[in-house]
Structures are given as structure tokens and as C-alpha cells.
VEXVEXFI-964784 format. One record per residue (C-alpha): residue number from 0; residue in one letter; chain; z, x, y. Coordinates in steps of 0.25 Angstrom, whole numbers, plus 5000, padded with zeros to 4 digits. Each point is the difference from the previous one (the first is absolute). Layout:
<atoms>
<atom NUM "A" "A" <Z X Y>>
...
</atoms>
This chain:
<atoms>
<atom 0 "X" "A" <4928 5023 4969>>
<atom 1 "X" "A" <5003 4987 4997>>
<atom 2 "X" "A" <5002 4992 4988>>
<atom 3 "X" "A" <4999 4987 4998>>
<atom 4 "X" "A" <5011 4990 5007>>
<atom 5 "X" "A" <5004 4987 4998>>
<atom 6 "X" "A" <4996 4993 5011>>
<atom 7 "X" "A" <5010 5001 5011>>
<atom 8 "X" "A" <5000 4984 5004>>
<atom 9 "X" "A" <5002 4996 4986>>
<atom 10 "X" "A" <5013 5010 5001>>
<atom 11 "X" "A" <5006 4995 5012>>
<atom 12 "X" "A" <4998 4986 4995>>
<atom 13 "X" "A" <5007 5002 4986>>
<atom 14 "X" "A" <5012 5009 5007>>
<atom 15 "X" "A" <5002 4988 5012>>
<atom 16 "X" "A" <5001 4990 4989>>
<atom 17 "X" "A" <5011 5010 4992>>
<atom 18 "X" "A" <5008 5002 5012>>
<atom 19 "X" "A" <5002 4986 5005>>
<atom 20 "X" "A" <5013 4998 4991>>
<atom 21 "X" "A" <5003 5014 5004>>
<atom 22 "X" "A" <5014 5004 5009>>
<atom 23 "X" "A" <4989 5011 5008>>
<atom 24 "X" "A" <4999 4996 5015>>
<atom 25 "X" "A" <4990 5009 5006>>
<atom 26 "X" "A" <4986 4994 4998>>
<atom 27 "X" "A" <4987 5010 4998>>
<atom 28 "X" "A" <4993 4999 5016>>
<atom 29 "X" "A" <4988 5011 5004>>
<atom 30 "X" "A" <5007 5011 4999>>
<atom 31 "X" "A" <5001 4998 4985>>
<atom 32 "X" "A" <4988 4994 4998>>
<atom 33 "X" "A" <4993 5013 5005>>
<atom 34 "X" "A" <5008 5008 4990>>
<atom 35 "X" "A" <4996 4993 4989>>
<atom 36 "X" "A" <4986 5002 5004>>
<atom 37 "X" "A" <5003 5017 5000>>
<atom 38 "X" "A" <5005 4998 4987>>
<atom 39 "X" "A" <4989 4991 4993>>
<atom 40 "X" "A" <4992 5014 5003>>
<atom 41 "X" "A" <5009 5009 4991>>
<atom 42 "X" "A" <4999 5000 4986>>
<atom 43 "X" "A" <5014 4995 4996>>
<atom 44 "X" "A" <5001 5001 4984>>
<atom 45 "X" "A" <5012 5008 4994>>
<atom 46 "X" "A" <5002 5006 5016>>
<atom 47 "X" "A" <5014 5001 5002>>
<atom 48 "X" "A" <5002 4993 5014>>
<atom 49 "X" "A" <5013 4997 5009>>
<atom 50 "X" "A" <5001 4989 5010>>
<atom 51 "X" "A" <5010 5005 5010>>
<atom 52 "X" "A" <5006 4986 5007>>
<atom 53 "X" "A" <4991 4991 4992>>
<atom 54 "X" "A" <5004 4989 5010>>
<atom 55 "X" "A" <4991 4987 4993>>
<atom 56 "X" "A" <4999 5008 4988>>
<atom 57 "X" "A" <4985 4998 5001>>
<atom 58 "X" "A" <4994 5014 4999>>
<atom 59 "X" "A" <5008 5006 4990>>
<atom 60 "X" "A" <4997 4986 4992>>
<atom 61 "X" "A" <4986 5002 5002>>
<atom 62 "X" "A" <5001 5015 4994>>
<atom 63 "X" "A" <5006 4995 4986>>
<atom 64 "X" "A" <4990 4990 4999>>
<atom 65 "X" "A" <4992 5012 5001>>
<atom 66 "X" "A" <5006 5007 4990>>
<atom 67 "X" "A" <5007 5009 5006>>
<atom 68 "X" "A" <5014 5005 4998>>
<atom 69 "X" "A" <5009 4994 5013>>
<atom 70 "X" "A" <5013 5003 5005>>
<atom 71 "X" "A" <5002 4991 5012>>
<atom 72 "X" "A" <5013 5002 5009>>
<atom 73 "X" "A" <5005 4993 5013>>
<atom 74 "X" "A" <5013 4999 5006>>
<atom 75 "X" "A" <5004 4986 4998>>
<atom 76 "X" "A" <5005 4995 4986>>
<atom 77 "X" "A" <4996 4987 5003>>
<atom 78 "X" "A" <4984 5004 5001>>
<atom 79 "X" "A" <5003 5009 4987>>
<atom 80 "X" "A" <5005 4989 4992>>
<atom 81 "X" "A" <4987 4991 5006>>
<atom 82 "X" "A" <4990 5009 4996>>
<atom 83 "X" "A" <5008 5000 4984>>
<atom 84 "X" "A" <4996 4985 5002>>
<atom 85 "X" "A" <4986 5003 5003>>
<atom 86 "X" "A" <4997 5009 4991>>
<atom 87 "X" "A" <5004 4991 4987>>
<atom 88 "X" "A" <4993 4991 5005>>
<atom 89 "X" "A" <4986 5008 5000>>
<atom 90 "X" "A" <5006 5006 4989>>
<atom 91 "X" "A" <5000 5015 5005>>
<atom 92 "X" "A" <5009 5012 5000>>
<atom 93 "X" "A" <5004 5004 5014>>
<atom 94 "X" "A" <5012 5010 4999>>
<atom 95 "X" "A" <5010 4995 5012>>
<atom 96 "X" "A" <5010 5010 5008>>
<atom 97 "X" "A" <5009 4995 5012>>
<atom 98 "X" "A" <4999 5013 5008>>
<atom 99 "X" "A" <4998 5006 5015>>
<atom 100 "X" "A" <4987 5006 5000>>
<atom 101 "X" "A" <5001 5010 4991>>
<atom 102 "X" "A" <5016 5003 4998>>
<atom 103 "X" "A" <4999 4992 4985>>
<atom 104 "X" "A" <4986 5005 4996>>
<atom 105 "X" "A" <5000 5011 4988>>
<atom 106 "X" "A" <4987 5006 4997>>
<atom 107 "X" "A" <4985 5002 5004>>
<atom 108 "X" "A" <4989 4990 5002>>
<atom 109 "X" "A" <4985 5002 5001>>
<atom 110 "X" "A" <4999 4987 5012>>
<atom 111 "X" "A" <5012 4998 5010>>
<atom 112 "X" "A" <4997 4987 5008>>
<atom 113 "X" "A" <5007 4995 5012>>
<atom 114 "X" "A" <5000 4990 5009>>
<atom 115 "X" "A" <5010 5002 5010>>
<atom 116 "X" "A" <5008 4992 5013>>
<atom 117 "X" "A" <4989 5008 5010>>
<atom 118 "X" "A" <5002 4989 5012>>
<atom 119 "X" "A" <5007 5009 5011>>
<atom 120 "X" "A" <5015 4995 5003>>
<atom 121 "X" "A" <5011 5005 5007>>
<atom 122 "X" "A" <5008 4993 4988>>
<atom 123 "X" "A" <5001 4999 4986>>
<atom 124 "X" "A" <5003 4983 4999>>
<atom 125 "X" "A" <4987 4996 4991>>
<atom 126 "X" "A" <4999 5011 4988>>
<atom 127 "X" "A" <4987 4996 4994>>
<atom 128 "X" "A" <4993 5002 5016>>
<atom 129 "X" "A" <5009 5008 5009>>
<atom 130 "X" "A" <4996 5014 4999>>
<atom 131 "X" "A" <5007 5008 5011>>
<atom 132 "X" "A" <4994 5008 5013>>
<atom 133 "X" "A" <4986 5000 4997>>
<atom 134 "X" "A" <5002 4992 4989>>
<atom 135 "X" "A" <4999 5014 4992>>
<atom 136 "X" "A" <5017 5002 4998>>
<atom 137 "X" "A" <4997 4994 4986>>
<atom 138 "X" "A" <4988 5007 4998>>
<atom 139 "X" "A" <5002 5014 5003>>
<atom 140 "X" "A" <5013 5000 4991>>
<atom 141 "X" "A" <4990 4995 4990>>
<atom 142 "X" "A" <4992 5012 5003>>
<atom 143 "X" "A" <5010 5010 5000>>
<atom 144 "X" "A" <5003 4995 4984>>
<atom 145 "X" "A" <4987 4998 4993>>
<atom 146 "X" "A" <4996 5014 4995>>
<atom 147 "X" "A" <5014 5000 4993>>
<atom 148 "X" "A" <4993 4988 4991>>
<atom 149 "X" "A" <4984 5002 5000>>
<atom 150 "X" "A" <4995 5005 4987>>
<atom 151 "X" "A" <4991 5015 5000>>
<atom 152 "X" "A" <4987 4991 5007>>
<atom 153 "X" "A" <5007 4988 5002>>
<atom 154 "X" "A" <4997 4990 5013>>
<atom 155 "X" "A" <5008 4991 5010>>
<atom 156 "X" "A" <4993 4987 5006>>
<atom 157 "X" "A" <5009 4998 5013>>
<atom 158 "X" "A" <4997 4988 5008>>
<atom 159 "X" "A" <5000 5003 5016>>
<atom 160 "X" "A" <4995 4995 5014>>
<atom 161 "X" "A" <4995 5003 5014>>
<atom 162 "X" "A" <5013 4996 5004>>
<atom 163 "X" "A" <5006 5013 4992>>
<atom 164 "X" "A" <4994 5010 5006>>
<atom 165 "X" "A" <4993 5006 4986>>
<atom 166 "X" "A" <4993 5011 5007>>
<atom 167 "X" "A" <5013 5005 5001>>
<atom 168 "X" "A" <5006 4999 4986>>
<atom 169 "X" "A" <4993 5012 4995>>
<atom 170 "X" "A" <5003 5009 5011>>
<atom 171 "X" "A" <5016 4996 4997>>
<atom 172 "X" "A" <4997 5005 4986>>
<atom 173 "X" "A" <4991 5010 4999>>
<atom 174 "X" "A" <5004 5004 4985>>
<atom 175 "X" "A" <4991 4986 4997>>
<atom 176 "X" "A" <4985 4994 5001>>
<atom 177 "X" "A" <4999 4987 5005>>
<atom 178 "X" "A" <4986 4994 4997>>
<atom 179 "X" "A" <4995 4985 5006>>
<atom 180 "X" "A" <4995 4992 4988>>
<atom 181 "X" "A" <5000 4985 5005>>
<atom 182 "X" "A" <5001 4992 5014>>
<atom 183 "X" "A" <5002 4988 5005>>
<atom 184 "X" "A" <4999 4996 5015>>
<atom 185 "X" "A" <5009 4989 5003>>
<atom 186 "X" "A" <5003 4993 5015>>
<atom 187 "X" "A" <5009 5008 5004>>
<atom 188 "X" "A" <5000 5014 4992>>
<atom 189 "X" "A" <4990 5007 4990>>
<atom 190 "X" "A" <5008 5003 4985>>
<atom 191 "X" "A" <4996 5012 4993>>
<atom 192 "X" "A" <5003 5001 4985>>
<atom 193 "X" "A" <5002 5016 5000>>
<atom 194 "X" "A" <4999 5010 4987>>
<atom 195 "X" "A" <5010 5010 5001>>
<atom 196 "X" "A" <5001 5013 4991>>
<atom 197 "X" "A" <5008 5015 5001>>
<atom 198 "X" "A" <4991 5009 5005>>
<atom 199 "X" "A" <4994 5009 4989>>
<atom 200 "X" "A" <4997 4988 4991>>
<atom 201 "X" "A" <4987 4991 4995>>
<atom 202 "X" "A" <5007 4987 5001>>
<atom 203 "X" "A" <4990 4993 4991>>
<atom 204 "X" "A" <4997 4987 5005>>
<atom 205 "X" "A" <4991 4996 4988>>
</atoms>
């Protein structure tokens, strides 16, 4: 299933190092961290991968190490223009959109990961955390886009937790498959790294 990784820890140290004479604000916490663990199982080599609101920049960096072929978008230019920084740096090619989700993305990609704002809020003040009622508003739109943008078998790797309800994203789209792969308990919620495909399709995770 899986083939052979760089070790994670090795990674993170090499991108911490990169980013520090970087402009990116939002720092890699447990939420990232347990992403990056979904995606050391997957074999990543010439996969064609999008990071939907690459925050850090962290996982889709850890993708072109990989081999694979990333696109990484995020709302903020500011980040974008980070993550150019980084990736010269590590001397990888990361292509970078400024986009909302989906509204600049052209095209089909075999792996789709997301890390969204998922803490509930009655506002929208902090974008990188502030995910709406249920801390799903972000997430179900994300939902309602992906199988415009999935390739025939291709997979998303969405990061969720307890405090989301996740039992009920799958009855809100019942055109989808959504599959725990990881978990992680913390103090005060559980995070669930969930594998999402249209119904009808294999999804390979290999």
C-alpha cells in the first residue's frame, strides 16, 4: 500500500527551517500534524494533488517532496507569496493559486486535501480557525464542490472533529462516501482525518 517515505520528522524539520524567513503566519499545530501522517500512507509520486487553503503550506510542501504534482491554493496572497519562498528554498515546484475554495481551480486531481476553520463560531473574525455553526459552513461548501474536481478514482483527505458533528456530513451529502482513515484524541475533541469519494467510485488509497 505503501511506498517508502521520507521520514516525516526529518520533513517538518527541513520545512521549519525554510519557513522561518518566510511572510506565512499560520504555524503547522495537531491538526496538521495528523494529516501529514494520512498522507505518508498514500503513494504520492507523479499523483496530481491539490491543497485547498494550504494555510502553513506544510502538506502540499510534503507532497512535492514526494513527487507528486501539487497545486496549492488559499485565500490570502500574503501566505501564497510565503509558500513561493519556501518552495525555492527546498527547491520544489508547488503551483500557487489565490482562490476561494474552488472558484479559481481548473481541472481534475487524484488527491484533494483540506484542512479547514472547523472550530464552531457565530463569526467569521479568525479565517485560518473560525469555521461557522457547527464549525461545518466551510466544510459543507467544500463538500458540495469536490466531485466537480476529483479525477474518475480520485480521493479527498478532509480533516474533521467531534466538535463537527462528522456523523452528520455524510447524511447532508448522500451523493458522497466518507471513510475514517486516522484519529487523534486531544483534551478537549477527537480529530478524524476522513477519506471522501463520489459514491460509485474505488477511490484508491494505494
Amino acid at each position: 500500500m505503501v511506498s517508502k517515505a521520507p521520514q516525516i520528522e526529518e520533513f517538518v524539520a527541513g520545512f521549519l527551517a525554510a519557513r522561518q524567513e518566510s511572510s506565512i503566519t499560520y504555524g503547522p499545530r495537531e491538526d496538521t500534524f495528523l494529516m501529514l501522517k494520512a498522507l505518508a500512507d498514500l503513494r504520492l509520486q507523479g499523483v496530481r494533488v491539490l491543497d485547498v487553503g494550504t494555510g502553513s503550506g506544510m502538506l502540499a510542501t510534503y507532497c512535492a517532496s514526494r513527487g507528486a504534482d501539487v497545486t496549492a491554493s488559499d485565500t490570502d496572497i500574503g501566505t501564497i507569496e510565503g509558500l513561493k519562498s519556501v518552495a525555492g528554498r527546498l527547491a520544489i515546484t508547488i503551483r500557487l493559486i489565490c482562490s476561494d475554495l474552488f472558484s479559481k481551480i481548473d481541472g481534475h486531481f487524484d488527491v484533494i486535501v483540506f484542512n479547514p476553520p472547523y472550530l464552531p463560531s457565530r463569526k467569521f473574525e479568525d479565517r485560518a480557525v473560525d469555521g461557522g455553526k457547527h464549525g461545518t459552513y466551510i466544510i459543507n461548501r467544500f463538500l458540495n464542490q469536490i466531485g466537480q474536481h476529483l479525477s474518475e478514482n480520485g480521493f479527498a483527505l478532509l480533516l474533521t472533529s467531534s466538535l463537527n458533528r462528522p456523523e452528520q456530513l455524510e447524511m447532508s451529502h448522500p451523493d458522497l462516501n466518507l471513510e475514517m482513515v486516522r484519529q487523534e484524541s486531544l483534551f478537549f475533541e477527537t480529530l478524524y482525518v476522513l477519506s471522501v469519494t463520489r459514491k460509485g467510485t474505488t477511490g484508491s488509497h494505494g
